[in-house]
C-alpha positions in Angstrom: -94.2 114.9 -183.2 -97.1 116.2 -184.6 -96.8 114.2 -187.6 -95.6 111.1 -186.4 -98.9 111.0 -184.3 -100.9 111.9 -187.2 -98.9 109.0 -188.9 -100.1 106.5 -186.3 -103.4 107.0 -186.3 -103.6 106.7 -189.8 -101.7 103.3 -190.1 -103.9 101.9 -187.0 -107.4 103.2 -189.0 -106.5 101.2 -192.1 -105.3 98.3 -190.3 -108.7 98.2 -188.6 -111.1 98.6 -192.0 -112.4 95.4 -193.5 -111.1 94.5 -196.7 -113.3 94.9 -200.2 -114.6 91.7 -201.1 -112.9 91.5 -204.6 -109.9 92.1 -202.7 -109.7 88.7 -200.5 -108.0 85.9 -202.1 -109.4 82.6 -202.7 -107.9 79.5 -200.1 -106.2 76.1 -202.1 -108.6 73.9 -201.9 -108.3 70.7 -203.5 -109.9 69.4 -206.6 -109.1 65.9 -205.4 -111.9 66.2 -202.7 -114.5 65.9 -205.7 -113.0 63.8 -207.4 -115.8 61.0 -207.3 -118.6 63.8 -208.1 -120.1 63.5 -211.4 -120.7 66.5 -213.5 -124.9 66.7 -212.0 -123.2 66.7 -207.8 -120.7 68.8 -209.2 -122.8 71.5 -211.0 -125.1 71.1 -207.6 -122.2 71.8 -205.4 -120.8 74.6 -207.2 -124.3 76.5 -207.3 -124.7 76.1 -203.5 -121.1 77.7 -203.3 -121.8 80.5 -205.2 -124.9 81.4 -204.0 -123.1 81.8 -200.3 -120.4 83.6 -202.0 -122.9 85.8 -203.3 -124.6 86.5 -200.4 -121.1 86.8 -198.8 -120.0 89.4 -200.9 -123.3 91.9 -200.4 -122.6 91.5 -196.4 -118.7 91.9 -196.9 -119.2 95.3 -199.4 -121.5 96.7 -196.9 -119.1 96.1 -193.5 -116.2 97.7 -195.9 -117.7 100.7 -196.9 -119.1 101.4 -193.5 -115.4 101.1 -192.1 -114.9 103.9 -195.0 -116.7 105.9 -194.0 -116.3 105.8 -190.1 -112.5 106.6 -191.3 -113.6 109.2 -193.6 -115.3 110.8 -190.5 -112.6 110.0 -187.8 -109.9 111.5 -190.1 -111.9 114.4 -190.3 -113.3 115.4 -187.4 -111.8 113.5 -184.6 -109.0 111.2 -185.8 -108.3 109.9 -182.2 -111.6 107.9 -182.0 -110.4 105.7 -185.1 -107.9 103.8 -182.3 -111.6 102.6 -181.7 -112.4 101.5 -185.2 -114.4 98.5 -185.2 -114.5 96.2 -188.3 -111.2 94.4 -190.4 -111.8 91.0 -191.0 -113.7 88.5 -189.8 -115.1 85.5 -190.0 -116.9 85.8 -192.9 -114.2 87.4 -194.6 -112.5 84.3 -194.2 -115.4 82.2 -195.4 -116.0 83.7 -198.3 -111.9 83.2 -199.3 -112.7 79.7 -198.8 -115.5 79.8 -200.7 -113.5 81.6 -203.7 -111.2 78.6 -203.4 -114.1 75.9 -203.4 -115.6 77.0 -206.6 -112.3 77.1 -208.1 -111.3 73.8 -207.5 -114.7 72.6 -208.2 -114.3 74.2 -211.9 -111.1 72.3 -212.2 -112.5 69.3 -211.1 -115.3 69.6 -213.7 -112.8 70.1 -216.5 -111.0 67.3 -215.2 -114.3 65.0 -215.7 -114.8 66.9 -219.1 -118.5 68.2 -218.0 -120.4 70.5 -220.3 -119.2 74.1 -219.9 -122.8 75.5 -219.2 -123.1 74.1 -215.2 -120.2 77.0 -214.4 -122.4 79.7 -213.3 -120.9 83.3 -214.4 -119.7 85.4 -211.3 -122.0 88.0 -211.2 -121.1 92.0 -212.4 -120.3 93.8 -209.5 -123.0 95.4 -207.3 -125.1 92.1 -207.9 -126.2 90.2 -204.8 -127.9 86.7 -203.7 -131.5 87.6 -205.0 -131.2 89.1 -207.9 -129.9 88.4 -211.6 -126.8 85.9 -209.7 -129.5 84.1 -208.4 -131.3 83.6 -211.5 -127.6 82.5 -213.2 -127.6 80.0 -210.1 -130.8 78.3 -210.7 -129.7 78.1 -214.8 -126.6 75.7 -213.1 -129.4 73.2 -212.2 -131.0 73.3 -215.2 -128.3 72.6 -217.4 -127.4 69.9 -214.9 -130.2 67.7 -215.0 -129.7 68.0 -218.8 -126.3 65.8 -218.1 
């Protein structure tokens, strides 16, 4: 009995904690939506995108690691309060899977129009957040746009 209630608690803990960010798949979304972009709307489009993603996936890390450790804890020291685990996914979790799909049918859609390789902003290293050096690989996007 013992262990069957132990059992319980655990499946209902993780099935409360928000996901990692690198762990949410991207949404289809269609390259056919951007279809009459050219490459300079395009390589505007996709740094707007990942800028938001970016920022996205700093808010999303932090709710997911605070879920790990309130379960950490709860496990611990008092595993009946993780029925009252706050957290799993949200709103923005789904957001920022929709984001994952917009950039990637944005990058197909600018190998469709055969646009110079340089307005596809890297995804930043892990740990990296809206601010920092992904915004300065953002704000590179423009540049090389304008070149176009």
């Amino acid at each position: 009995m013992k262990k069957t209630l132990i059992g319980l608690a655990f499946s209902v803990a993780l099935g409360g904690c928000a996901s990692s960010p690198d762990k949410i798949q991207a949404s289809y979304v269609s390259p056919m939506q951007y279809k009459d972009y050219d490459c300079n709307q395009i390589a505007s489009e996709l740094e707007r995108v990942s800028r938001r993603a970016n920022e996205l996936h700093g808010s999303l890390k932090k709710t997911a690691d605070a879920d790990s450790a309130q379960m950490a804890v709860g496990m611990v020291l008092f595993w009946p309060a993780l029925f009252f685990l706050e957290g799993g996914d949200g709103p923005e979790a789904a957001e920022y899977g929709r984001l994952k799909g917009e950039r990637d049918a944005l990058e197909k859609a600018a190998i469709q129009k055969k646009c110079d390789a340089s307005i596809i902003p890297q995804p930043a290293p892990p740990g990296i957040e809206a601010g920092g050096e992904a915004a300065q690989q953002t704000s590179s996007v423009s540049v090389a746009a304008d070149k176009n």
